[in-house]
N, C-alpha and C positions, 0 to 999 in steps of 0.2 A: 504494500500500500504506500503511496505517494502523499505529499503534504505535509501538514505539519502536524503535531500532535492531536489538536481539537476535531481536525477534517480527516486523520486515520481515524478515533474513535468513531466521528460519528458514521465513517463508511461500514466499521465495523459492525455497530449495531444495525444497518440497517440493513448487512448479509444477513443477522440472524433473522431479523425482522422478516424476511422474504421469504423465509422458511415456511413448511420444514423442508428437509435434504434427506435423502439415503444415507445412513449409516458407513455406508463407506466412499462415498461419497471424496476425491481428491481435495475438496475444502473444508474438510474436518482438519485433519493434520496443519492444514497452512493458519488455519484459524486458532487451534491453538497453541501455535509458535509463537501466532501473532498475541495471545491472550498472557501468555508467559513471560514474553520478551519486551512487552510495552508498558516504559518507563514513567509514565503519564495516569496509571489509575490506582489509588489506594487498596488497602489488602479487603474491604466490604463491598468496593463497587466490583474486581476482578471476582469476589464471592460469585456477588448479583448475577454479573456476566460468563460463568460459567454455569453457573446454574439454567440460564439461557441458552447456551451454547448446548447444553446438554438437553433440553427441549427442540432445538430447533435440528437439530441432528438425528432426534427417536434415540439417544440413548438415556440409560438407566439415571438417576438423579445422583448425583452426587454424595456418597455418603461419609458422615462427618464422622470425626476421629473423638470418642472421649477426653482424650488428652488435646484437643487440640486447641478451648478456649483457653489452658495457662499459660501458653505459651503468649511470649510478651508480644507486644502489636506493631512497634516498631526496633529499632535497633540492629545490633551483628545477628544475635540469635534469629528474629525475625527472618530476615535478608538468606539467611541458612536453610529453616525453617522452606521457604519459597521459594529456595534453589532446590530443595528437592520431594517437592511438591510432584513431581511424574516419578517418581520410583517407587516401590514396592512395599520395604519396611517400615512399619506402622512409624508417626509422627514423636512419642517419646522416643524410641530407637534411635530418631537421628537429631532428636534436642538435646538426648544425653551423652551423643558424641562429640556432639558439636560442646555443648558445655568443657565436655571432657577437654577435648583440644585447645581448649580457650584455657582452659585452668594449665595447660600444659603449657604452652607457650610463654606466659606471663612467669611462669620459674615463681623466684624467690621476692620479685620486685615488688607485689601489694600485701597486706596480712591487715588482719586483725589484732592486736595486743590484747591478749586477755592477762596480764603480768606477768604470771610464772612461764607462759610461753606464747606460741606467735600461731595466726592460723593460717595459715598459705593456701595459693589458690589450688593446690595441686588435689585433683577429683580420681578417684579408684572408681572405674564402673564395670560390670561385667552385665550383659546383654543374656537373659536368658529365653530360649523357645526351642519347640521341635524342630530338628534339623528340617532343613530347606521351607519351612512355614513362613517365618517373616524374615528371610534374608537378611541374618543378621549379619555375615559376611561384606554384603553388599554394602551396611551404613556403616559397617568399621574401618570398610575399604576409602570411603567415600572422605573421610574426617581425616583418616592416617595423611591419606595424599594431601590432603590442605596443610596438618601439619610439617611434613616434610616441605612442603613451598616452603617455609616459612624459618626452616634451619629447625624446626625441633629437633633433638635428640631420641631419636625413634629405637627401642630398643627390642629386636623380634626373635623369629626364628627358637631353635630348643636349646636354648644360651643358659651355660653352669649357674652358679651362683657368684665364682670369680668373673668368669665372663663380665654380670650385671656392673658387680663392681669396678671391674673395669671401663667396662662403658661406661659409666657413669661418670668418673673421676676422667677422662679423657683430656689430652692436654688443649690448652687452649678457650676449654669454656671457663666462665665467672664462676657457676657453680657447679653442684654435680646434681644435675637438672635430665631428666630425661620423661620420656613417657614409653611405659610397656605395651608393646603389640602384641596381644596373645588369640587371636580369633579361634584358636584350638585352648579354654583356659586350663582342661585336662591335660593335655599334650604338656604344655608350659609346665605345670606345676607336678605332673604326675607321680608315681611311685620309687620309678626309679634310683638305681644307686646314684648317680652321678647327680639327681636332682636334690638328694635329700639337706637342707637348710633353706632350702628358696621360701618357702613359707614365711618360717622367722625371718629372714631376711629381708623380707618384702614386710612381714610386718612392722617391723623395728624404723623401717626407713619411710614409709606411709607417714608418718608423724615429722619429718623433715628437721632432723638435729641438724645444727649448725657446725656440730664435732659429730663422726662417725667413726670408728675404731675397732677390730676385731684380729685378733690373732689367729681364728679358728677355721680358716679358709683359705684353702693354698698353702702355701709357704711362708709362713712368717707372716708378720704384721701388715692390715693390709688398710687405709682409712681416706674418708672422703670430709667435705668440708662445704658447708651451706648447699644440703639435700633439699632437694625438690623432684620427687617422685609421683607419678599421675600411671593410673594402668587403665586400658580399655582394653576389655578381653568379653569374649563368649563363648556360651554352652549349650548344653541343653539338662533338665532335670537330672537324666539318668546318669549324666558323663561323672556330676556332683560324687554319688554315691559311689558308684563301680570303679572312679578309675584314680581320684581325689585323695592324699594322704590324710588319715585322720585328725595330725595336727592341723589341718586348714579349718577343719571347725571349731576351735577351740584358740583360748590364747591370742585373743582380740583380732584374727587376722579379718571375720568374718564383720568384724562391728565396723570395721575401715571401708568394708564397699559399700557403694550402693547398685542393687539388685534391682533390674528394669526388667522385669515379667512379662512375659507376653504370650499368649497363645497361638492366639492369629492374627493378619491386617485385615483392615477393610479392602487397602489400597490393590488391585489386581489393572495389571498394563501388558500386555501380548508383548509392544514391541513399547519399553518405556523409553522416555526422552529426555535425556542428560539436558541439564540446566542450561541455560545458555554462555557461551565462553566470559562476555561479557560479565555476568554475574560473577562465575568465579574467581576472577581476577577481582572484581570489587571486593570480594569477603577476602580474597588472599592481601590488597594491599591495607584494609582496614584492621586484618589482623594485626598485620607487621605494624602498621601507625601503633597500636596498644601498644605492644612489644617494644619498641623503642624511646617511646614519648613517656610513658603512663607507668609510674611507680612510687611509693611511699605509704605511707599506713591510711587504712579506709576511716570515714569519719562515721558516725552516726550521730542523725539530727536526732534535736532531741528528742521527737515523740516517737523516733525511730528507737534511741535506748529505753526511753520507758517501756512501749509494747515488748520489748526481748527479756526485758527484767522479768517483766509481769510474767509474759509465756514462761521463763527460766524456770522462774521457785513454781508455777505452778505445772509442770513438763515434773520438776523434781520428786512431785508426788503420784504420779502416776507411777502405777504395778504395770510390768509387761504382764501380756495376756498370757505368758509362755517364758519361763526363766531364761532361754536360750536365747531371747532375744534383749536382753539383760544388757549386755554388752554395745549393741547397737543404740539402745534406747539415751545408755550415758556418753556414748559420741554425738550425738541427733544434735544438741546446740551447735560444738561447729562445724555439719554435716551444714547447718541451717545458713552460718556468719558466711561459709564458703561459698553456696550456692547462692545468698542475697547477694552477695557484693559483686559477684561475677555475672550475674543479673544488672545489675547499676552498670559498670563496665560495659557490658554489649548494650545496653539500650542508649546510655548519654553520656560515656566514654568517661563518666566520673569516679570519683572515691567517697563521694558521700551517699551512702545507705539511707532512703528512705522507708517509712512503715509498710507502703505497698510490695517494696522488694520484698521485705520476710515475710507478708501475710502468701505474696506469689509463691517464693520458696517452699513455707510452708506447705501448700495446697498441693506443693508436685511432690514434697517429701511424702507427704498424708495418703501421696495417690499411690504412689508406685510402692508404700507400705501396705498395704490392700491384698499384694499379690505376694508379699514376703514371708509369709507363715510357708508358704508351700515347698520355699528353699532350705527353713531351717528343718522342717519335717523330712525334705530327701537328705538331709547331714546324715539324720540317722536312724531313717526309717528302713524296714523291710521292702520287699519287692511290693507287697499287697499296697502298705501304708503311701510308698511312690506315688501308685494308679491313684488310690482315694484322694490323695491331693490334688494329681492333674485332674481327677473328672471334677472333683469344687470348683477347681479354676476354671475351667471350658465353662461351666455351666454359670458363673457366676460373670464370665465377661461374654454371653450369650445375654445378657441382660435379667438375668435372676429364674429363668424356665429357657428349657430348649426342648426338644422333640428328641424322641428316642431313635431317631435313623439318624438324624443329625449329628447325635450324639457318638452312636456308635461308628456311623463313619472316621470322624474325627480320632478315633482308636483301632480303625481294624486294620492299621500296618503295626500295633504294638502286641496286642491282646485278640486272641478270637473270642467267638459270641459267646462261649459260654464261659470264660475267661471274665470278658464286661458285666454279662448278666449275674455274677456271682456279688462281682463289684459294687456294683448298683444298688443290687439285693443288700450287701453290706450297707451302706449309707442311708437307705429306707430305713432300715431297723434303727439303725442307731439316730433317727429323727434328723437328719440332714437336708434331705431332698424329703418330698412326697410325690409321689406317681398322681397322675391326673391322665383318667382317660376318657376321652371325646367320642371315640367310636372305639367297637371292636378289636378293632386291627390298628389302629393311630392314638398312640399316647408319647405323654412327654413328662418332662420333669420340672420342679420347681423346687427352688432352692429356700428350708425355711431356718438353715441355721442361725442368721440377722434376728429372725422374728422371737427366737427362743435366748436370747444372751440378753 
């Protein structure tokens, strides 16, 4: 389309207007390059306009993501957010990569001072779902490369526990800053001889000492100096239990991530559409602006400290639902300082924390907690107890009922039917789900655990 921005929009509305078109139609595709790539319409009116486009074409409506109103409305994340808007893995998947990388990049240069120590922006995430369901590959792959633009210290492949430290301490960087690739995080972490410290190791350094020191690894004394470590790795349920040493559940290392559950996307694309170049050279040079320009300690306005007090002491009285989760619940404060402030950062490139940063923070904390009982159940559940968690979960992000063929499809590559139907029969009795049947032959489940707690 020709002209200038006012006179491409309104040619554009008034193709759809002229509608409808064939579904496959050679002006779907041009229309939304054009829908994606034009500079000139906010994130509600491209809503609008796709929503249109998706009428004026006879395709299916547009369906929206759970996660997808906390996500901030403007800024880096945004910009991120809507560069990969045609791809496949559900919208937290690629907010908490993108977060991740951003906490990567930034190293040691912004914190939090809580006195006795400092909270750096450095984010631990591992990506959980069934192999090939929501392409977790595909959003880990997508963030990693932004990072490397940008000189992170990308740390991959089935690297010792000397290796790490090595990498890490490399000569020439400021600090010993890096970010773990682990898209296999079984592989990474596994059983073997040659791997066994990687856990504590990765634990110990998750908390970012400005002295680091160990004689117990390789030869001799081996130490690094202003740590800043960030991991973005993925799994899936079963990889946890079967292939995971037991000290990863234990011994803080589990309280250090944060765990982005997922079962499935909405999002499905035949032939999806990489963001346009333009775009990602925009998030690659605004990353680098942060990175070079932007460091020193985060401020909090004041009615920014007062709600974090408030939340603080009353966060300090809450019982986890489940001791296991013990651990996580007493990092959660600066699980929370990390992700507001790196919120503030991508949205207005500042250091002063406002109350809406932690109320947002919070609400993606609160959400993707939701799905975290399922992980710490595969730490050290049985094969049965596994299944029982994934089917809560399926059935619980089906929107609270699903249908029994639905359901069982969603398992018949793990379990056969009478495998499920055992399962099932389990969670009935124990007042979990209740059966509801419509006809004969068609019934479904609904989930009434919420309703009994």
């Amino acid at each position: 389309m020709k002209g200038d921005l006012t006179e491409q929009l309104a040619t554009f509305k008034a193709l759809l207007n002229a509608g409808p078109y064939p579904s496959d139609s050679p002006l779907l595709l041009k229309a939304r390059n054009f829908l994606n790539q034009f500079p000139g319409v906010d994130e509600k009116e491209r809503k609008q306009l796709r929503a249109e486009l998706h009428k004026a074409f006879g395709l299916p409506a547009p369906k929206r993501e759970p996660f997808e109103e906390l996500i901030p409305s403007r800024g880096w994340l945004r910009g991120y957010y809507d560069y990969t808007l045609q791809s496949e893995p559900p919208a937290v998947f690629h907010f908490m990569c993108a977060l991740t990388i951003l906490g990567a990049t930034m190293e040691r240069s912004i914190y939090v001072d809580k006195g006795y120590y400092r909270v750096y922006p450095n984010v631990a995430t591992v990506l959980i779902a069934p192999t090939g369901r929501c392409r977790k590959t595909g959003a880990t792959n997508t963030a990693v490369s932004l990072a490397r633009a940008v000189d992170v210290n990308v740390l991959s492949e089935r690297i010792t526990p000397e290796a790490l430290v090595l990498g890490l301490g490399a000569p020439g960087r400021e600090t010993a800053s890096g970010l773990v690739y682990a898209p296999e995080l079984a592989v990474f972490l596994g059983r073997s001889k040659y791997l066994e410290g990687m856990v504590p190791l990765l634990t110990s350094l998750f908390d970012s000492p400005s002295k680091w020191a160990t004689s117990t690894i390789g030869r001799g004394a081996s130490s690094l100096k202003d740590v800043a470590l960030s991991l973005l790795g993925a799994s899936t349920l079963e990889w946890f239990r079967e292939a995971l040493p037991r000290e990863a559940f234990s011994g803080g290392f589990m309280a250090r991530i944060l765990f982005v559950v997922q079962e499935d996307t909405v999002r499905e694309f035949a032939f999806p559409e990489p963001g346009p170049g333009e775009k990602w050279e925009k998030l690659r040079e605004e990353l680098l602006d942060m990175k070079t320009t932007i460091r020193g300690e985060v401020e909090l306005e004041g009615a920014a400290k007062t709600w974090h007090e408030r939340w603080y002491h009353a966060h300090r009285r809450v019982t986890p639902p489940d001791e296991r989760f013990s651990g996580y619940y007493a990092r959660k404060p600066d699980h929370l300082h990390r992700m507001a402030f790196l919120i503030r950062l991508a949205e207005a490139q500042s250091l002063t924390v406002k109350v809406e940063d932690y109320e947002r923070a919070l609400a993606i904390l609160d959400w993707m907690e939701n799905r975290l009982p399922a992980v710490f159940e595969t730490a050290a559940g049985t094969p049965e107890g596994v299944l029982h968690q994934r089917l809560l979960m399926q059935i619980k992000d089906a929107g609270g009922t699903i249908a029994h063929s639905r359901w069982l499809q969603k398992n018949m590559h793990s379990v056969n039917a009478a495998q499920f139907r055992m399962a099932v029969d389990t969670l009935v009795k124990s007042e979990l789900v209740e059966e509801i049947r419509k006809q004969p032959n068609i019934h479904e489940y609904k989930i009434i655990k919420e309703e009994k707690e």
